[in-house]
N, C-alpha and C positions, 0 to 999 in steps of 0.2 A: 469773616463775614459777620457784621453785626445787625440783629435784627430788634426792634422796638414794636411791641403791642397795647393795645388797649384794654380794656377790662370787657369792653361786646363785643372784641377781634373774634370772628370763629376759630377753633382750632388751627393755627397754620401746619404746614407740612413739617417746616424746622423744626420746630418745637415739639412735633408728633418723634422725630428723627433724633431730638438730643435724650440723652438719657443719664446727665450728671445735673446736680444742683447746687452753687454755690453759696454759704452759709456765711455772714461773717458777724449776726447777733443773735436771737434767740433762737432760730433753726439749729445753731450751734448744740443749744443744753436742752430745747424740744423740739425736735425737727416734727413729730407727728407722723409719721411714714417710714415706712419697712426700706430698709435699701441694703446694697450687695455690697459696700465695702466706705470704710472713708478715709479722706487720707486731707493731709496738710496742703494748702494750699496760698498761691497767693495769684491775687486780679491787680494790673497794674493799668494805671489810667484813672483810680479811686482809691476813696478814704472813708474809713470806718467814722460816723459823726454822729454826735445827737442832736443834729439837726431839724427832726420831725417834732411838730405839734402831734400829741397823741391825745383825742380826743375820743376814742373806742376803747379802746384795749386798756390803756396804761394812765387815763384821764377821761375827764370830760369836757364840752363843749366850754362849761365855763368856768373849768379848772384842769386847762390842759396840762398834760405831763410832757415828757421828753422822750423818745425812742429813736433807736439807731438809723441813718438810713445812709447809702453810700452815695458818695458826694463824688462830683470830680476833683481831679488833681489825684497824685500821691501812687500810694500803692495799700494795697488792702492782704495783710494774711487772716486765714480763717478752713475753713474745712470742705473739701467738695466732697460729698454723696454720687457715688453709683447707686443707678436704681434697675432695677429687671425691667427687659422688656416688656413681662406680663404686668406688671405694677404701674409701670412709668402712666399711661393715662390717667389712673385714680391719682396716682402723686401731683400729675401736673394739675387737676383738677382741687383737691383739696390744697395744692400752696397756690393757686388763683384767688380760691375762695378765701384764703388765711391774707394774704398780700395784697390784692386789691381792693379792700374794704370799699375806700374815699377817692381812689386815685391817685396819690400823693406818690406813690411809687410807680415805676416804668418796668415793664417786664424787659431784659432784655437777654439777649444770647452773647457772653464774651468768653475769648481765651483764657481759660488759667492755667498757671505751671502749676504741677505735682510737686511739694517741696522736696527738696532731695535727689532732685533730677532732672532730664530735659524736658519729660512730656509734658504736653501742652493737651488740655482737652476745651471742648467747647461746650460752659454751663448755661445752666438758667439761671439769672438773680434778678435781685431789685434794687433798681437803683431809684434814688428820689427824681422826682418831677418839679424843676424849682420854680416853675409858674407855680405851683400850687398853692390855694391859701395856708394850709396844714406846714410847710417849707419854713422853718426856722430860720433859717443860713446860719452865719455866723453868732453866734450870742457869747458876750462876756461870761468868763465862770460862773459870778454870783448870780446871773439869770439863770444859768443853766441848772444849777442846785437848784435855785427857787420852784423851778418847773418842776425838777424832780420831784424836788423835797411835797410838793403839791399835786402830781397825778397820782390818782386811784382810778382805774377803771373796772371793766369787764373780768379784763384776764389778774387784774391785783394793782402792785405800785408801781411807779416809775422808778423808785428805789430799787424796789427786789428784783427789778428788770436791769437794772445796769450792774446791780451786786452779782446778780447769778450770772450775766457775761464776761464780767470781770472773772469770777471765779470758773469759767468753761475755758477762757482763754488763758490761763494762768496754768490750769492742768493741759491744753498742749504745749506752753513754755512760750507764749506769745504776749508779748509786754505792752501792754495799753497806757500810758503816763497817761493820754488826757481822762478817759476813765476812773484811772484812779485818783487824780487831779479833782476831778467832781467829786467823787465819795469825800476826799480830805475836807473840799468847802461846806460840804453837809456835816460832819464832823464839827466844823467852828463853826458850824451855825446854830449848831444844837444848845 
């Protein structure tokens, strides 16, 4: 069953009821919240992409950066968190507050397999919203460096953001070419 929220949705009951969160960019190497165990993971029906205009965090308005956001098509590995029953409200409450900045992302609720086995459990992620102005889609590499290579925000670069993903998913043994495909064109661009 898959559910989609908005960012003034009240609490629904689902989402009171899930208690995993699936990670597949910077929740990876700062998730921000205490949880009970994590394990490998992958979401099929999506793809890991630097798709988002980042205009808060990782840019600004008029020197946006790039940030991950999960796109359709493909299949997505990355990390799901269990969270305690006692914690799970404040978690969902603070990755609201951290993920719905703009709206650019869609809360929603999907199946992921536990890598390594059959279970299937049902997370919370964000997937992007591609009405959104903030919605990249597809951009050629050398756009895509450029944007990096050019946000600074809030939280830092649009660089140390893709470097430090690259390096979270490297130490679980999960290979990102297009990732590391950007860093190479930031490289000869220098």
């Amino acid at each position: 069953m898959e559910h989609d929220f908005h960012p003034d949705a009240k609490l629904a009951e689902h989402a009171q009821d899930c208690r995993h969160v699936f990670a597949y960019g910077s929740l990876i190497w700062n998730p921000g919240f205490e949880f009970l165990t994590k394990s490998m993971a992958q979401l099929a029906g999506y793809h890991r992409s630097l798709c988002v205009f980042s205009n808060h965090y990782r840019g600004t308005h008029e020197k946006p950066g790039l940030v991950l956001g999960l796109d359709l098509g493909g299949t997505c590995r990355g990390i799901v968190y269990k969270v305690s029953d006692e914690k799970w409200l404040g978690v969902l409450a603070y990755i609201r507050k951290r993920e719905l900045v703009s709206g650019v992302y869609r809360e929603v609720i999907r199946q992921v397999r536990i890598m390594g086995t059959e279970d299937m459990v049902p997370a919370l992620t964000y997937v992007v919203n591609r009405p959104h102005s903030q919605y990249a889609g597809k951009l050629q590499i050398e756009d895509v460096a450029r944007y990096v290579a050019q946000g600074h925000g809030l939280s830092g670069t649009s660089k140390a953001y893709v470097e430090n993903t690259l390096a979270a998913l490297k130490d679980y043994g999960i290979e990102e070419k297009k990732l590391q495909s950007v860093l190479d064109a930031l490289q000869s661009q220098a």
